[in-house]
Every structure is written in C-alpha cells, then in structure tokens.
C-alpha beads as a LAMMPS data file, in Angstrom:
LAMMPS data file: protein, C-alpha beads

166 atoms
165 bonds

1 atom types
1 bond types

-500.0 500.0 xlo xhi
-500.0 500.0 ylo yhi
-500.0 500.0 zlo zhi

Masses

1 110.0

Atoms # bond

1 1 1 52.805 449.151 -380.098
2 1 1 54.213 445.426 -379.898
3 1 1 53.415 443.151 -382.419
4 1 1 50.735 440.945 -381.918
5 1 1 53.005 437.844 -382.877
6 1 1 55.131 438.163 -380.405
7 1 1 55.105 437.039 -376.582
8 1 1 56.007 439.774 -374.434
9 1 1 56.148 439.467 -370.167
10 1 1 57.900 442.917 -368.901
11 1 1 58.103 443.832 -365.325
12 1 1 59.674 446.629 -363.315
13 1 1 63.265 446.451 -362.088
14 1 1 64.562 448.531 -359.153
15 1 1 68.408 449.550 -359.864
16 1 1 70.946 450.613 -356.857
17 1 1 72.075 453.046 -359.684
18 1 1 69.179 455.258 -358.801
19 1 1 69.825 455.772 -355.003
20 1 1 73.273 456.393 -356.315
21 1 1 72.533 458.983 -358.110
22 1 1 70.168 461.034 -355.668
23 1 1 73.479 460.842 -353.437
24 1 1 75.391 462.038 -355.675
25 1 1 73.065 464.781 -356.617
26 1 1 72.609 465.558 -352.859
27 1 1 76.920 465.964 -353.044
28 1 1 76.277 468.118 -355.921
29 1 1 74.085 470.619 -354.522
30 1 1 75.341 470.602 -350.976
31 1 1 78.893 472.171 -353.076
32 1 1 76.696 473.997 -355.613
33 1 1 77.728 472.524 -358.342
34 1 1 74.252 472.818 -360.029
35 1 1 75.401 471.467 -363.511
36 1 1 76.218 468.031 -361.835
37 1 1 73.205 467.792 -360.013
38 1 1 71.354 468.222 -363.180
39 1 1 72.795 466.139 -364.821
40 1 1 72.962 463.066 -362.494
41 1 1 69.293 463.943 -361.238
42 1 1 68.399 463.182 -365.064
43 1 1 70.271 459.769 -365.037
44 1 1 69.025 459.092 -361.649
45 1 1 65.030 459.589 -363.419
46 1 1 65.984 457.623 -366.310
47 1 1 67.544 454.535 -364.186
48 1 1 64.382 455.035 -361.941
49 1 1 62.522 453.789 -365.369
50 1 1 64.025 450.690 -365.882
51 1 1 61.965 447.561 -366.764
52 1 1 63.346 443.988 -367.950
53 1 1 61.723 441.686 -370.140
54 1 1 61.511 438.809 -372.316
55 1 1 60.307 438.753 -375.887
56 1 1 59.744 435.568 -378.075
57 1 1 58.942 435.285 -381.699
58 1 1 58.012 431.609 -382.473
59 1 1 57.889 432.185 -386.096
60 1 1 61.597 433.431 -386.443
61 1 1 62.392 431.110 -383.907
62 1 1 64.319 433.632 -381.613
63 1 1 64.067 435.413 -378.421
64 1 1 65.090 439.093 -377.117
65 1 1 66.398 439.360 -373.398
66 1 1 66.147 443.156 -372.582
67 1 1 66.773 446.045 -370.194
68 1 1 64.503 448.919 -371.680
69 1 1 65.195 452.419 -369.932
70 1 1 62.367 454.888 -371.330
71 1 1 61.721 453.340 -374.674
72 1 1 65.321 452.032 -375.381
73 1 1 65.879 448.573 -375.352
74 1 1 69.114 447.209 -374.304
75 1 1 69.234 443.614 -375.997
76 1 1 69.867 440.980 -378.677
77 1 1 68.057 438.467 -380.342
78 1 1 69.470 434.631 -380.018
79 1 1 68.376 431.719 -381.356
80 1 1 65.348 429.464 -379.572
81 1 1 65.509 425.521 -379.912
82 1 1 62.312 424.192 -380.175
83 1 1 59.818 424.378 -376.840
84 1 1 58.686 421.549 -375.414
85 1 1 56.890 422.814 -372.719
86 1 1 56.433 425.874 -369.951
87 1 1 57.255 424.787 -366.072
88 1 1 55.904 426.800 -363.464
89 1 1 58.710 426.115 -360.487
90 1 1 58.820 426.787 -356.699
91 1 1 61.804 428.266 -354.778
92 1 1 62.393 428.524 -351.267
93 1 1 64.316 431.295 -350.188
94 1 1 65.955 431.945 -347.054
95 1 1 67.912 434.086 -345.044
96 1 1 70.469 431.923 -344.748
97 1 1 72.403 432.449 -347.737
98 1 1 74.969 434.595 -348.699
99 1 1 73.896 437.836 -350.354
100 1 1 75.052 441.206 -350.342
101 1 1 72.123 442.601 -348.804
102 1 1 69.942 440.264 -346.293
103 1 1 65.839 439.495 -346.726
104 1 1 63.274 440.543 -345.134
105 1 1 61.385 437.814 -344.046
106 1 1 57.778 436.893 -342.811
107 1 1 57.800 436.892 -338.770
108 1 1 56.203 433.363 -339.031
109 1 1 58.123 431.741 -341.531
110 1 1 61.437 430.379 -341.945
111 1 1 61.379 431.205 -345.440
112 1 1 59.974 432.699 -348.354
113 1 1 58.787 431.719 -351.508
114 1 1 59.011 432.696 -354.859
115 1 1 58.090 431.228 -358.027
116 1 1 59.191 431.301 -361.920
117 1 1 58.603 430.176 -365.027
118 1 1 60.915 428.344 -367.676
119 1 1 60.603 427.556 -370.835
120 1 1 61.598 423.782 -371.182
121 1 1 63.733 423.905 -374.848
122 1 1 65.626 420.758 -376.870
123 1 1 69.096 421.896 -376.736
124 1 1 72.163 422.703 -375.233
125 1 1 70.362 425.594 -372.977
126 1 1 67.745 422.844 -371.462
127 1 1 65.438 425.970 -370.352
128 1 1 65.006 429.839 -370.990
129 1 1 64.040 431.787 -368.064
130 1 1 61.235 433.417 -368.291
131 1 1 59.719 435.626 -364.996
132 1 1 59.940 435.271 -361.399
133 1 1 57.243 436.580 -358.704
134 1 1 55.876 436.369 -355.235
135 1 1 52.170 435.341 -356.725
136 1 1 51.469 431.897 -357.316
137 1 1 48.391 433.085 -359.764
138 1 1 50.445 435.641 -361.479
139 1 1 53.343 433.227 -362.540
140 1 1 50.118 430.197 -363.706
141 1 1 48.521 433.039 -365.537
142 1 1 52.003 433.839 -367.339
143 1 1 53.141 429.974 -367.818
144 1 1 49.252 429.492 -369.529
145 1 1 49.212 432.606 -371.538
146 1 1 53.225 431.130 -372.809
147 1 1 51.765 427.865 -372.892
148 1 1 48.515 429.006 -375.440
149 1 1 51.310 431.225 -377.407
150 1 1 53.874 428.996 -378.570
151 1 1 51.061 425.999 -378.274
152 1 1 52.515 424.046 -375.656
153 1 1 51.777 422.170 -372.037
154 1 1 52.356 423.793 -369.025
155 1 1 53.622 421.440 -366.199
156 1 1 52.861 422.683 -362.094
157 1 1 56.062 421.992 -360.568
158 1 1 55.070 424.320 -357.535
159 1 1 53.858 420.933 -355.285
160 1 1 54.859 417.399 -355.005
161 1 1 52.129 415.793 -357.251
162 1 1 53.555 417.540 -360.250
163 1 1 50.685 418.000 -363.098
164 1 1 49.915 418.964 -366.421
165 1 1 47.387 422.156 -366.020
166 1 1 47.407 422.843 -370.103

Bonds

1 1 1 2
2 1 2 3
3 1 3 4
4 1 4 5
5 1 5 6
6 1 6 7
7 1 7 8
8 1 8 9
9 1 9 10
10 1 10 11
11 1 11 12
12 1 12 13
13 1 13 14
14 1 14 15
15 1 15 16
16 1 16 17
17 1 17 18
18 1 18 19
19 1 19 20
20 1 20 21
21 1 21 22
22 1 22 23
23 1 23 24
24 1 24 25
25 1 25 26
26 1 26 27
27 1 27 28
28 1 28 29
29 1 29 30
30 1 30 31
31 1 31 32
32 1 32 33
33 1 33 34
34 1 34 35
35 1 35 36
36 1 36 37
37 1 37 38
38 1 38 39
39 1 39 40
40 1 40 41
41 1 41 42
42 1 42 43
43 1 43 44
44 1 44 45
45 1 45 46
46 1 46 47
47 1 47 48
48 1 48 49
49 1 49 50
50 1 50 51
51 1 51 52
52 1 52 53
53 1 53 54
54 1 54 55
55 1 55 56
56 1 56 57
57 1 57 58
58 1 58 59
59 1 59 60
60 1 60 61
61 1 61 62
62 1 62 63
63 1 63 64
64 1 64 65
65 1 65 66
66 1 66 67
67 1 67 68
68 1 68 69
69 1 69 70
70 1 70 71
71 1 71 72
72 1 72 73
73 1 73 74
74 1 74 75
75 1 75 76
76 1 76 77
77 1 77 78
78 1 78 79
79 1 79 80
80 1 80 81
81 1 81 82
82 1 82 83
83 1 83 84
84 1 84 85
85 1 85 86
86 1 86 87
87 1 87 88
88 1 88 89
89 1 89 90
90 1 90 91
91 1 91 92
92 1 92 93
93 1 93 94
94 1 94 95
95 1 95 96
96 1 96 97
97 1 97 98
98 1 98 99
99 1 99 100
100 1 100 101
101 1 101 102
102 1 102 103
103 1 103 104
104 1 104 105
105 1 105 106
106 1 106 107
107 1 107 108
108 1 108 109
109 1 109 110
110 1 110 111
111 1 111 112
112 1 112 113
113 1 113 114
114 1 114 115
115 1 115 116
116 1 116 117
117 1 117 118
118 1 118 119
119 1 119 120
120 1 120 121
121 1 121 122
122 1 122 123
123 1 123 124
124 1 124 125
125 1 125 126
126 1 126 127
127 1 127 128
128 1 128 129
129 1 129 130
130 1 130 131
131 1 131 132
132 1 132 133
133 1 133 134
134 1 134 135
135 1 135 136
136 1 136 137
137 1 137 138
138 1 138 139
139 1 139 140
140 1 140 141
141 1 141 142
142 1 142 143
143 1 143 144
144 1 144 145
145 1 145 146
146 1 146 147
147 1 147 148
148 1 148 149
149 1 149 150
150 1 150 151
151 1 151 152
152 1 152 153
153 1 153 154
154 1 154 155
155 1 155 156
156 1 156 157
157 1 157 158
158 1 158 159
159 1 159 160
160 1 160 161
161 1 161 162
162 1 162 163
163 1 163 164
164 1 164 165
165 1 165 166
C-alpha cells in the first residue's frame, strides 16, 4: 500500500487512446485478423485504466507527477522548494475558446466552472499543480487535507473576499 508519509491525490483520466483502440479492433475483426484484435483490445483495457496523480514526500523534499496504467507508474521524482501555502482557485470556462473538441455547457449558464488546487512554493516554479474538479467541497477537502500534511495555510481564492480557511 502507499506509505503513510506521503501525500497522495489520484483521480481517473479518460484517454482518446482507448476509443482508438476499440476502432481499431472493430477494423481488425471486421477483416478477421483475430491476432490484432487481441492484441489492441488488450491495450485498449489497459489505456481504459489510466489514472494520474500527484505524490509528495515532505521529508525528502520531492514530488512524483505520474500516469499509472494498472499498477505501473509512469513518472519521476523532482525537487520541491519549500511550501508556503495551498490555494484553492476558481476558473471560468467557456465555450468560447479554442479547443479541439467543444464543451458541453449548462443550458442556463454562460459558463462553467471548475476549480484547482496549487501548491504555493519559494522558487523559480511559483506553484505545483495539484488537482482540478467540478466540486467546490471536493477541491477544500483536498487543499485542507494538503494543508494539515505538509503543515501549511490554505488560502480560498474561489470568491472575491479571499480568506485564510486553515
């Protein structure tokens, strides 16, 4: 399991790869070539089980940005400057800018938002990112369990009176 001394946030990350593959497989067994369709219907599952994550070790002072596939991490550890403290930030998005692939959007709104959390760091980096969601709560429950970890305040940025909530 993952060490106890070590901050961990993980979440699930959809890759195109995978609807890539099931095309491809589809291709495969539409010509019957069934060895193909094996094998990119196993890279298709694998892909499917992709997560991305964050881990932080305040007593080596370093931090691990990963892509873990099954239980292989794809990663390296880099140096951390010192924290000073954990932001919890809003972000309007919009329609309006130019993506590959358009939002979906709420009927009622012009926008979206989304929020995420930084880790505020003396340094040349200024910040590490941390995680991004849709939930208000679930990004203040990660910026406070951060915040506890590395024994730091946590600053709401999400509104206009900006406070300290640890």
């Amino acid at each position: 399991m993952d060490n106890p001394g070590i901050y961990t946030y993980e979440n699930y990350s959809f890759r195109i790869v995978t609807l890539l593959m099931a095309l491809m497989t589809f291709i495969f067994l539409v010509n019957s070539i069934f060895y193909g369709a094996a094998i990119t219907i196993s890279l298709g599952v694998v892909f499917s089980i992709s997560y991305q994550g964050i881990q932080i070790d305040s007593v080596k002072q370093q931090y691990l940005k990963y892509d873990r596939f099954l239980w292989i991490k794809l990663g390296r550890w880099k140096p951390l400057s010192t924290p000073s403290y954990v932001t919890i930030v809003r972000i309007n998005l919009s329609s309006k800018r130019n993506t590959p692939s358009p939002m979906v959007l709420p009927e009622n709104k012009k926008g979206a938002r989304s929020y995420k959390v930084n880790l505020v760091v003396d340094g040349s980096e200024r910040y590490v990112y941390i995680c991004r969601a849709s939930s208000l709560e679930k990004m203040t429950h990660e910026a406070l369990r951060l915040g506890k970890y590395l024994q730091i305040r946590v600053l709401d940025f999400t509104t206009h009176e900006k406070r300290w909530i640890l």
